[in-house]
Structure formats: C-alpha cells, structure tokens
C-alpha positions as CSV (number, residue, x, y, z in Angstrom):
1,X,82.2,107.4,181.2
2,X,79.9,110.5,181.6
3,X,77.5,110.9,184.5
4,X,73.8,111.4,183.8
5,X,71.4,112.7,186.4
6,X,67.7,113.5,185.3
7,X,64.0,112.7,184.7
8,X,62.7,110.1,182.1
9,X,61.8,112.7,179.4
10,X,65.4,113.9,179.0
11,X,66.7,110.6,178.3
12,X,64.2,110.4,175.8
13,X,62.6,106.2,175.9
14,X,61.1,104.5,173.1
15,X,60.1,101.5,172.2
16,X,63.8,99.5,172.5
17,X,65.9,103.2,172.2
18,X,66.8,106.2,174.4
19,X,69.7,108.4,174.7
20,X,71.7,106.5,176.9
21,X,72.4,104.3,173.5
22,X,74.2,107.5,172.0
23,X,77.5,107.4,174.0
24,X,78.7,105.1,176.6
25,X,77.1,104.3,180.0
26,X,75.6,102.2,182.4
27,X,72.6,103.1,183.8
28,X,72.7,102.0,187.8
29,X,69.6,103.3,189.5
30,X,66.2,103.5,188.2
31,X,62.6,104.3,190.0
32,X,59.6,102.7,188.4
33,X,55.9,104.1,188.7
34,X,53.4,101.3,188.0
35,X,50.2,101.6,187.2
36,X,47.5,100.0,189.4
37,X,44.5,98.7,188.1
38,X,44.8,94.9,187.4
39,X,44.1,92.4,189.9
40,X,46.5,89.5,190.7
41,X,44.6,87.1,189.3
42,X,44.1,88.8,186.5
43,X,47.7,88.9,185.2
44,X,48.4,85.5,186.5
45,X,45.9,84.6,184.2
46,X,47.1,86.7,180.9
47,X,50.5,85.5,181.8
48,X,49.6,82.0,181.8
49,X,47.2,82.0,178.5
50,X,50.4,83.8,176.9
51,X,52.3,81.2,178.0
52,X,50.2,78.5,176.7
53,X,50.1,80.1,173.6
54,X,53.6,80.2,173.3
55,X,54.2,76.6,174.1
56,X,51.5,75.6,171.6
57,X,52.8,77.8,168.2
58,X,57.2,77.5,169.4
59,X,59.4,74.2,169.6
60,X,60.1,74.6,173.4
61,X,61.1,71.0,173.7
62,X,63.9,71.0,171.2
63,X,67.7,72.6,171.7
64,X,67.8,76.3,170.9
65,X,70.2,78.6,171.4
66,X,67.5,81.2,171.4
67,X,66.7,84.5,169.8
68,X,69.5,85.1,167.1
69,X,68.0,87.2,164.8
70,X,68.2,91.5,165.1
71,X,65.6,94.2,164.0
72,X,66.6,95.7,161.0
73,X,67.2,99.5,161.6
74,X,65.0,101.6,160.0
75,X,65.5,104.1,157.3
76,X,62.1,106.3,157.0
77,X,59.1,106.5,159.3
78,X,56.9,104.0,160.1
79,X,53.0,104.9,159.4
C-alpha cells in the first residue's frame, strides 16, 4: 500500500470521488476547516425540519435493509 502525504488539491475531491479511489489505500489522518457562520440553533433547526421531512415522505417504521441501490457511472458530462 503506497503512502500519500499532501494538501487537499492534489488528491483532487469531488462530489463522492478523489484520487485515493485510483489505487489502493486508507486514508488515516484528515484536518477539517469549517466554515463559521451558522448559529447552533440554526442547524439544530435545518437538521430537524430535514428530519421531519424525511420521516413524513420514507417508510421509517417498516424493516429495511437500507440503501441498496448504486449511482450509475457516468459516460459524458453532466450540463
């Protein structure tokens, strides 16, 4: 397993992809910048109307094994 050492940009994230998904590794150590900006009660509040919505529009009180399905992998760009 190869070694990696570097800043964000060279390992090149996207939306669910980067580099370290090319060849194998395991990525031990991250540091994470937040952004300040939002109150507390702010995101307890998004948090919970998202999670009222979810209840309302998913079948959280029946079995599920959950998410099962996969993106399908692009072949072009998407506009």
């Amino acid at each position: 397993m190869t070694k990696l050492f570097g800043p964000q940009k060279d390992l090149r994230f996207a939306y669910r992809t980067s580099s370290l998904q090319q060849q194998p590794c395991l990525l031990t150590q991250a540091t994470l910048q937040l952004q300040p900006g939002h109150s507390p009660a702010e995101v307890m509040a998004d948090t919970q109307q998202a999670l009222e919505q979810r209840r309302s529009t998913q079948p959280y009180h029946r079995p599920s094994c959950g998410s099962v399905f996969r993106n399908p992998t692009l072949t072009a760009p998407v506009n």
